[in-house]
C-alpha positions as CSV (number, residue, x, y, z in Angstrom):
1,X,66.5,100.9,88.1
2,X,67.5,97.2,88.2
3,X,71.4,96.4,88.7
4,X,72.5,94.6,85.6
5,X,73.9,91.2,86.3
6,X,77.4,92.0,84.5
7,X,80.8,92.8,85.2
8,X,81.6,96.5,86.8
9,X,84.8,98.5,86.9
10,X,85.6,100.6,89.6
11,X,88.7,103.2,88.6
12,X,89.5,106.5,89.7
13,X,89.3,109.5,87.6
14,X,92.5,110.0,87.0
15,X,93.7,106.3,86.9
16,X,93.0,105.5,83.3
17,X,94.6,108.9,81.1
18,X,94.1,111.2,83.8
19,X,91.0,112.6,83.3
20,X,87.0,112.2,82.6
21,X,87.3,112.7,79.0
22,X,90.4,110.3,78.5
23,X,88.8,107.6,80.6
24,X,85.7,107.8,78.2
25,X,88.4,107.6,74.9
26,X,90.0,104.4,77.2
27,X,87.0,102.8,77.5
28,X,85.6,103.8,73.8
29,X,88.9,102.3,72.1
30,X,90.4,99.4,74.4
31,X,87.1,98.4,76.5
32,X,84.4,98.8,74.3
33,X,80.9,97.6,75.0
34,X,82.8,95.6,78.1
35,X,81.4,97.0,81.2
36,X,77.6,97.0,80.5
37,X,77.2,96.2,84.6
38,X,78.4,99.9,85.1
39,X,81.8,102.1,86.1
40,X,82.3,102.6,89.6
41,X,83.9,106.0,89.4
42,X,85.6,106.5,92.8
43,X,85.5,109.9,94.3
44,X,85.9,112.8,91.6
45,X,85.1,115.8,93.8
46,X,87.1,118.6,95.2
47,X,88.9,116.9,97.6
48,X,91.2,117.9,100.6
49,X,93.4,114.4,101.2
50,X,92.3,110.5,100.7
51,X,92.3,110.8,97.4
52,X,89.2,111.9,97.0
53,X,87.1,110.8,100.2
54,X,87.5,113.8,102.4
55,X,85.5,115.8,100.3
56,X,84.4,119.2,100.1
57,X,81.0,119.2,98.1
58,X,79.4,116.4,95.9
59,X,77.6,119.5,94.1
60,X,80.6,119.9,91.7
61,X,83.2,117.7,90.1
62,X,87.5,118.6,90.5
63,X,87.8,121.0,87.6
64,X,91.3,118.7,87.3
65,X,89.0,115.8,86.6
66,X,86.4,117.5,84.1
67,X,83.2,118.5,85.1
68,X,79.6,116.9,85.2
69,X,79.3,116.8,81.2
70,X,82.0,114.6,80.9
71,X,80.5,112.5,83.4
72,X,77.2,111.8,81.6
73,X,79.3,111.6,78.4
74,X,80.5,108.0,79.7
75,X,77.1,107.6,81.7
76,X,75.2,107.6,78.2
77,X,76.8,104.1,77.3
78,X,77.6,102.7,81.1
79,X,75.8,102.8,84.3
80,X,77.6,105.1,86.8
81,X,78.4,104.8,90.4
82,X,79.5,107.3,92.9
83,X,80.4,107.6,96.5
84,X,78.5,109.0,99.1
85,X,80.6,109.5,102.7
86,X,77.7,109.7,104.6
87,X,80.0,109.9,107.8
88,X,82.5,112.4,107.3
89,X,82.9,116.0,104.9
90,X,86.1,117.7,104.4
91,X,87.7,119.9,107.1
92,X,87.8,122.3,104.3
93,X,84.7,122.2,103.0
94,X,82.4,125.9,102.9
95,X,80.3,123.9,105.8
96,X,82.7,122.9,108.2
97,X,84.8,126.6,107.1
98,X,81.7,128.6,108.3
99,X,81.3,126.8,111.9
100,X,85.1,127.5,112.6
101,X,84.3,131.2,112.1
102,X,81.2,131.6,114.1
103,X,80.7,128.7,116.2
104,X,78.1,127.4,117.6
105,X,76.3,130.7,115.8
106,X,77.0,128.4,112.4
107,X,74.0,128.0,110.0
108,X,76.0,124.4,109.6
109,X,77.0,124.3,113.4
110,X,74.6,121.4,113.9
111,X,75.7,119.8,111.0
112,X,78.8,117.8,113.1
113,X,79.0,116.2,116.5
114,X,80.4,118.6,119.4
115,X,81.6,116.7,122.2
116,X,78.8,117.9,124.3
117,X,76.1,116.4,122.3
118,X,77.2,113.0,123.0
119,X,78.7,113.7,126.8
120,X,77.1,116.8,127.8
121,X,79.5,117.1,131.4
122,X,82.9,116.9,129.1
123,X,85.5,114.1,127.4
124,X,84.2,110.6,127.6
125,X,85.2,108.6,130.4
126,X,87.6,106.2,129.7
127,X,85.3,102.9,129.9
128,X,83.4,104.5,127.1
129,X,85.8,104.8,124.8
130,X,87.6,101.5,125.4
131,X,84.3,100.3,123.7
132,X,84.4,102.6,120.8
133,X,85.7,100.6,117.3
134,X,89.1,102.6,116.4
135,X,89.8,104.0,113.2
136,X,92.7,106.4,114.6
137,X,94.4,106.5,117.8
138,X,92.2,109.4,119.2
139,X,88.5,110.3,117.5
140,X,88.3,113.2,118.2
141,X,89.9,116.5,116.9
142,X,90.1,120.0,118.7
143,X,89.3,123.0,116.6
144,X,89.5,127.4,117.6
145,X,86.9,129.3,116.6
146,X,88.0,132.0,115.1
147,X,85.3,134.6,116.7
148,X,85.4,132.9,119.9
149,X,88.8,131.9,120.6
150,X,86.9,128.7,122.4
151,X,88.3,124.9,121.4
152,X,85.5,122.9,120.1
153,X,86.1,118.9,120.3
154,X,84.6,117.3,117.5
155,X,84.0,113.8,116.4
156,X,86.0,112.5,113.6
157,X,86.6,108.6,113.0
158,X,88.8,109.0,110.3
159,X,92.2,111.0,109.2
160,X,95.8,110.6,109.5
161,X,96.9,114.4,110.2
162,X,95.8,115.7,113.7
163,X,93.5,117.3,113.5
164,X,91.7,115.0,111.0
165,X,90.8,116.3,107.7
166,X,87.6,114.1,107.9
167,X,84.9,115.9,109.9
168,X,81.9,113.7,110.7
169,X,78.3,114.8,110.4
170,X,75.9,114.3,113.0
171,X,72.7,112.0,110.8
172,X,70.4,112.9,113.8
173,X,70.3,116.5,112.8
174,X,67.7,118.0,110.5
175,X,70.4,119.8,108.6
176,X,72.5,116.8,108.0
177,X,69.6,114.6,106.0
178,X,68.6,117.8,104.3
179,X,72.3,118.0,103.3
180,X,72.5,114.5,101.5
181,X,69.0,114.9,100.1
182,X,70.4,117.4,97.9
183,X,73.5,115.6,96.9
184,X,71.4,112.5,95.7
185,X,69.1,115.0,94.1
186,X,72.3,116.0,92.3
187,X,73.3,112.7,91.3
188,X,70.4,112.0,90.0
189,X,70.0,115.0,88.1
190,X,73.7,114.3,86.6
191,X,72.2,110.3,86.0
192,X,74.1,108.6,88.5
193,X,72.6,105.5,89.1
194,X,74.1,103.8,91.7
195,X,75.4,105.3,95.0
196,X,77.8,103.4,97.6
197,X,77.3,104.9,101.0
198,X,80.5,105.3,102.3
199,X,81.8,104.0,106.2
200,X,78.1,103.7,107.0
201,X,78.7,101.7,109.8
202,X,80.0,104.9,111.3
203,X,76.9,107.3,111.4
204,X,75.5,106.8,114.3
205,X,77.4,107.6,117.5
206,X,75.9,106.3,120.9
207,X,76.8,105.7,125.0
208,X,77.3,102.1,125.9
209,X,78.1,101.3,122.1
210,X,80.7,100.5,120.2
211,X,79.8,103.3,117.7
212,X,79.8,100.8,114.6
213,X,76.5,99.6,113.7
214,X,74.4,100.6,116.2
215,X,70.9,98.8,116.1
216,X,68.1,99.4,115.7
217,X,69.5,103.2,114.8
218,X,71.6,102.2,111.7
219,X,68.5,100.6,110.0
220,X,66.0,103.6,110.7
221,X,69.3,105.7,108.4
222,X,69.4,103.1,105.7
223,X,65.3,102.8,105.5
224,X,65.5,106.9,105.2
225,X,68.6,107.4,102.6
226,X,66.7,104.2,100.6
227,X,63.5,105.9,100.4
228,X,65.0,108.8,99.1
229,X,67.6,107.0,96.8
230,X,64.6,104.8,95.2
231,X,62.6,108.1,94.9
232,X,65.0,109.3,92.5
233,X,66.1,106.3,90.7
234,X,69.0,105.3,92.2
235,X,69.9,102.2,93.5
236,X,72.3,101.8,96.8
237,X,75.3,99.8,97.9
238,X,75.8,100.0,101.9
239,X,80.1,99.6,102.4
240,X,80.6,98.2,106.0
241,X,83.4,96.3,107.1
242,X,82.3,94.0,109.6
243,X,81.9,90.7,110.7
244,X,80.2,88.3,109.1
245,X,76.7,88.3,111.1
246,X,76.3,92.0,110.4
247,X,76.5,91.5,106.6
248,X,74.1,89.0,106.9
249,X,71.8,90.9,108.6
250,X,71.9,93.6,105.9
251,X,71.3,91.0,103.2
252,X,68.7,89.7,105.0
253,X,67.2,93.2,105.2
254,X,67.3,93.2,101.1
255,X,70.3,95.3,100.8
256,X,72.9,94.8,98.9
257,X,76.4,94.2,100.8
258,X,79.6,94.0,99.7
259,X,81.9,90.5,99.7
260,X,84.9,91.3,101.1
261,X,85.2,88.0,102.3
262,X,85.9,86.5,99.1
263,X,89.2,88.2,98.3
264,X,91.2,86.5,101.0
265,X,89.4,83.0,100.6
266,X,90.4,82.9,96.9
267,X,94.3,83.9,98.0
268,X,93.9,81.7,100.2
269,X,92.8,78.5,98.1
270,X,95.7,79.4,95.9
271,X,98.7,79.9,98.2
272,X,97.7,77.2,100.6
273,X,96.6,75.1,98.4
274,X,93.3,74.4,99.4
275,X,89.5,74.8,98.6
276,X,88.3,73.7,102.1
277,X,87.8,77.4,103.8
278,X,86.5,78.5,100.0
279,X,84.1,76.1,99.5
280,X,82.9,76.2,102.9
281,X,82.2,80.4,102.5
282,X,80.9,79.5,99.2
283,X,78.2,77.5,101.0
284,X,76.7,80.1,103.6
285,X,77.2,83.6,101.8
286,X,74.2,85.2,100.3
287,X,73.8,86.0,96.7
288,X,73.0,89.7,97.1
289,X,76.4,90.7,96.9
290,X,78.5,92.6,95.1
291,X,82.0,90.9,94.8
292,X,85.7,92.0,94.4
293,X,89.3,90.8,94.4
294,X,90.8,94.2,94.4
295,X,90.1,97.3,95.2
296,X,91.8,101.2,96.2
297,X,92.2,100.0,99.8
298,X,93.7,96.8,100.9
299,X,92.5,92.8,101.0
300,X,90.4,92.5,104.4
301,X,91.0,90.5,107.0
302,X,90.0,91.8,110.7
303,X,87.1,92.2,111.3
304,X,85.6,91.1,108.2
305,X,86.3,87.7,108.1
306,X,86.5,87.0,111.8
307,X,85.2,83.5,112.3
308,X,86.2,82.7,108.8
309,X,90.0,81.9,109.1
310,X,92.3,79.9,111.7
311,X,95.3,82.7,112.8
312,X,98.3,80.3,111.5
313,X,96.2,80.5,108.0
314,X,96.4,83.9,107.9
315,X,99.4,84.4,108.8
316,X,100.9,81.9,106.5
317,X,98.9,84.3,103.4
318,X,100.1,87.2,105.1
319,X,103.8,86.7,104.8
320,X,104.2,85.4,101.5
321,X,102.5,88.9,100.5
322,X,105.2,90.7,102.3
323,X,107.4,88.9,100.4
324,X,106.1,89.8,97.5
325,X,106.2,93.3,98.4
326,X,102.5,94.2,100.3
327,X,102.5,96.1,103.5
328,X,99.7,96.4,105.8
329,X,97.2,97.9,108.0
330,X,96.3,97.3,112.0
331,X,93.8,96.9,114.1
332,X,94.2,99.9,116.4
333,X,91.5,99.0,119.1
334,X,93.4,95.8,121.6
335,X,90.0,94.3,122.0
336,X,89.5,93.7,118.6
337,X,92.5,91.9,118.0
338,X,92.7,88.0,117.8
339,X,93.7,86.7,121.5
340,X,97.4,85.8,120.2
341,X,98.2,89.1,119.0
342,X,96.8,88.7,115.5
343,X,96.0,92.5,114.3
344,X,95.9,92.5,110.2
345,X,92.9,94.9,109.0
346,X,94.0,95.0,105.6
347,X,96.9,93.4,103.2
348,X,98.0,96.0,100.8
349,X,98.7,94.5,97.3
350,X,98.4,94.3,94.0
351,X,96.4,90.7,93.5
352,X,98.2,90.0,90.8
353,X,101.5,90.6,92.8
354,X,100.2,88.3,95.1
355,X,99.6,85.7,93.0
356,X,103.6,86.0,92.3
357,X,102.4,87.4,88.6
358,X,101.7,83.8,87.6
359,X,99.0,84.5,84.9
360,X,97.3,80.9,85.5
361,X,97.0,82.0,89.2
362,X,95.6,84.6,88.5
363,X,93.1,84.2,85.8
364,X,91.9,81.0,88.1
365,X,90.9,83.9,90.8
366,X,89.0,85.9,88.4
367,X,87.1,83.1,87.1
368,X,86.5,81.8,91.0
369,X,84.9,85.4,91.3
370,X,83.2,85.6,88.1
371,X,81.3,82.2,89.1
372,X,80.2,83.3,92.2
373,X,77.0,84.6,92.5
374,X,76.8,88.2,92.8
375,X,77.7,91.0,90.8
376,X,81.5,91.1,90.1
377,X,83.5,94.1,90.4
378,X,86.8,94.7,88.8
379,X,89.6,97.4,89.9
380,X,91.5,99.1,87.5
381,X,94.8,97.8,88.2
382,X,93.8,94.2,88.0
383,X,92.1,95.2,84.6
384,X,95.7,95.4,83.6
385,X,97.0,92.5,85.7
386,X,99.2,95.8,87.7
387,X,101.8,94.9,89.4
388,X,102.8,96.5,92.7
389,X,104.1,100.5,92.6
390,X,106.6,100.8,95.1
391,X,107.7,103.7,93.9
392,X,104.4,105.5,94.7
393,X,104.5,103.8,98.0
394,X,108.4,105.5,98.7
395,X,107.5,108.5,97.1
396,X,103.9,109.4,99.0
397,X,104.7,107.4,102.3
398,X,100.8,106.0,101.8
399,X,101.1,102.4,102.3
400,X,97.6,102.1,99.5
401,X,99.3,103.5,96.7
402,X,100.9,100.3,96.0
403,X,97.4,99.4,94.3
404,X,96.7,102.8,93.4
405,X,98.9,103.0,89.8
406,X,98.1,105.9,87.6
407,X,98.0,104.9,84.2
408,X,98.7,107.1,80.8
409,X,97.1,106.1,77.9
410,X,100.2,104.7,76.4
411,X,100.9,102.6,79.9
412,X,97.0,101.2,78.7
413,X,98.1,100.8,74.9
414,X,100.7,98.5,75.8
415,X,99.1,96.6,79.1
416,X,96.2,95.4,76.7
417,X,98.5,93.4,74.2
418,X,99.2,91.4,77.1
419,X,98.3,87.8,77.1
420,X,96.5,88.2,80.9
421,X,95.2,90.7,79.9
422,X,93.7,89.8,76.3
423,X,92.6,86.3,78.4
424,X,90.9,88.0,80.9
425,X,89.0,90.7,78.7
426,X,87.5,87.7,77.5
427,X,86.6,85.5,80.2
428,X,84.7,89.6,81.2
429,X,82.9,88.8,77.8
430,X,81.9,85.8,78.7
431,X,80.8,86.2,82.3
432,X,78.9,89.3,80.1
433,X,77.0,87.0,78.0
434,X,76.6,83.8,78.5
435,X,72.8,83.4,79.2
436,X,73.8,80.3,82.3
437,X,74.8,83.4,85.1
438,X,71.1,84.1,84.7
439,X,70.4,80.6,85.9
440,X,70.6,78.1,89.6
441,X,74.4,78.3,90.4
442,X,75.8,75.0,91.9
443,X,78.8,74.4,94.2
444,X,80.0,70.4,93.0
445,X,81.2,68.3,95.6
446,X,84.9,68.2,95.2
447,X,88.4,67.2,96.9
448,X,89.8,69.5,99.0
449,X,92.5,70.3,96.4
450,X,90.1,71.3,93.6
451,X,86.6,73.0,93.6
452,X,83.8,72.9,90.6
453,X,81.4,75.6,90.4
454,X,78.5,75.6,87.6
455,X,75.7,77.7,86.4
456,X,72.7,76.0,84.8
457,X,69.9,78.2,82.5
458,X,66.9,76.0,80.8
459,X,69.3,73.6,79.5
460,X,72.5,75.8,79.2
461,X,75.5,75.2,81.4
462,X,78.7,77.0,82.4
463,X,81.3,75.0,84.7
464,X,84.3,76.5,86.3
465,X,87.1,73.9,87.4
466,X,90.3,75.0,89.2
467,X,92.8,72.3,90.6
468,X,94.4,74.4,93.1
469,X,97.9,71.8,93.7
470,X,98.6,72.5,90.2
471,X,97.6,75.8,89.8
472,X,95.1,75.1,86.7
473,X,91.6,76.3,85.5
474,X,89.4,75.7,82.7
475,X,85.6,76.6,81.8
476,X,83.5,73.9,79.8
477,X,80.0,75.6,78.1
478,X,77.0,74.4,76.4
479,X,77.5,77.4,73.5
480,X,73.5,78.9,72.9
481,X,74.4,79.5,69.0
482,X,75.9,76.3,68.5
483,X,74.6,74.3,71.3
484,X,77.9,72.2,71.2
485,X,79.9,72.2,74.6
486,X,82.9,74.6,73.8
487,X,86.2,74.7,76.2
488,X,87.5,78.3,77.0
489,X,91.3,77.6,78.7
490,X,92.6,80.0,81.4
């Protein structure tokens, strides 16, 4: 299976009618035919908290949601991708259920990392875990066995109750890869196609490490989980947030990698008003990426674009989003914040609110991503050109439902008669068809206050140009029908 070199969506289930069967009537009647590249379908499992990624089995779908049917119903015309949390199952899943009544006399007890398997004499001494990469204040999470009465410590990077609801496996365990073999079985079986492996970076768990990426030991899991993904079809999409080098060093391995260094350059160009950190990223990235603007979690910053961006940059981008409403997330480990206190992980958003709902703005960003090599991605709530929900932000307390809008199909009726909207289904259509993005891609020297990106294909040509002091874009095109050059405005 070859990943098609068109636009994707990534939506919940629930996000576009509030179920499988209405999200395949929303993209039937508003979308149809538009996303070829594939739907990126974020988690639609029974769930126990993260909306969706602390969950309980990939062998069934949410009854809420629908059920596997209606999945291939909108599989039949679009290529589907699910998630895969390789590090972490639900707290209430039949697995981890079944060790907190027996113990270490679990069928699954091996499944998840006691404390003793990593420090055998007790807790980690406290120069061990100052190197540890934080995802929560504490990592681990103490559990009674029910038959025992005894506290069991185990490891779990994720969660915002205590204990966490997100209880990480242990991939050096036989039970553990025989476990995920038969959930990509079942994808494949249900014609998934694509599978992002979820907070990869996480899996393995090592003394003297930073438990993030540990080499050689995270390549030996992605060479295993790609053997058996390309033994059943699928194709997958490692999701690690991390500097720079380590992407390239998956790229370089032939995986594909995410760009989530993108989001903030393009903000960036725009609200400073300046290509010179765009252009320069445009430059060094590799091509095997897929790119985004948006997405259900927030716009990185730390660590992903360390080495990328000046801290009085950032900082400038940063608070003219929280004036516009964003709030954000923090680095919780000290050593991985920027020597002057700088400590942004994430900037929660709408990117359209960002942008200050200017419509030219914000169509110039699409088009900046469209251009750039890769295979775009685009979120449901910048489908619509969404604004912020800070009502779902005040009502939940969850800083990421700002970008996390749940829309009826009437909400959709009306979003789509929008001029943003109309405008930016068809720059989609174009980056869908034009034969060029099959072609050499070209970054043209420029000012500092503009940037020129083309694609050339045996004699057709499509050039993006975006003056960034005036807040303009335009595509010219050789058209293939016609073969007259053809201007689409933005």
């Amino acid at each position: 299976m070859k990943v098609k070199n068109q636009v994707q969506l990534i939506t919940y289930p629930d996000s576009m009618g509030g179920d499988l069967q209405k999200l395949n009537h929303v993209l039937d009647k508003y979308f149809p035919g538009l996303f070829q590249g594939g739907i990126h379908i974020l988690p639609p499992f029974p769930s126990s908290g993260d909306r969706g990624f602390a969950p309980l089995t990939y062998l069934e779908i949410e009854p809420k949601f629908g059920s596997w049917e209606d999945l291939k119903r909108i599989g039949d015309k679009h290529a589907i991708l699910l998630d895969l949390m390789v590090n972490h199952i639900s707290a209430k899943s039949y697995y981890f259920q079944d060790f907190l009544k027996k113990g270490r006399k679990s069928d699954y007890s091996d499944l998840f990392i006691t404390m003793d398997k990593i420090w055998p004499e007790g807790n980690p001494p406290r120069e061990e875990m100052d190197k540890v990469f934080l995802r929560r204040t504490d990592p681990f999470s103490d559990f009674t066995i029910e038959k025992t009465g005894k506290v069991e410590r185990v490891w779990t990077t994720f969660g915002k109750t205590t204990p966490s609801e997100q209880i990480d496996f242990d991939m050096t365990s036989p039970i553990a890869r025989q476990l995920l073999s038969e959930f990509m079985t079942n994808f494949s079986n249900n014609h998934v196609k694509i599978v992002r492996l979820d907070a990869v970076g996480y899996v393995i768990k090592k003394i003297g490490t930073t438990c993030f990426f540990v080499e050689p030991d995270i390549y030996r899991f992605l060479e295993w989980i790609s053997e058996l993904a390309h033994s059943l079809d699928i194709e997958i999409l490692p999701e690690i947030h991390a500097d720079y080098t380590t992407q390239i060093k998956l790229a370089e391995k032939g995986y594909w990698i995410y760009d989530f260094i993108l989001p903030f350059t393009v903000l960036d160009a725009l609200l400073n008003k300046t290509s010179k950190r765009l252009k320069h990223y445009l430059e060094v990235r590799p091509h095997n990426q897929f790119t985004t603007l948006d997405c259900h979690d927030g716009i990185p910053i730390k660590p992903d674009l360390n080495g990328f961006y000046q801290s009085e940059d950032a900082r400038k981008v940063v608070d003219i989003c929280l004036k516009r409403g964003a709030n954000l997330s923090l680095i919780f480990s000290p050593k991985h914040k920027d020597p002057d206190g700088f400590d942004v992980h994430q900037i929660r958003c709408a990117y359209y609110s960002m942008l200050d709902c200017n419509d030219s703005a914000y169509l110039a960003a699409r088009a900046i991503q469209f251009f750039t090599p890769g295979i775009p991605q685009i979120y449901y709530v910048g489908l619509l050109a969404g604004k912020n929900d800070l009502d779902a932000v005040a009502r939940t307390g969850e800083g990421r439902e700002i970008n996390r809008h749940n829309y009826s199909v009437d909400e959709i009726d009306w979003e789509v008669q929008r001029p943003v909207v109309k405008k930016l289904i068809e720059l989609i259509e174009f980056r869908n068809t034009h034969p060029a993005f099959n072609g050499n891609f070209e970054l043209v020297e420029s000012t500092d206050h503009e940037i020129t990106l083309t694609w050339n294909n045996q004699g057709l040509f499509a050039k993006l140009y975006v003056d960034f002091l005036n807040i303009s874009a335009g595509i010219s095109y050789l058209d293939p029908n016609s073969k007259k050059i053809q201007m689409l405005d933005l």
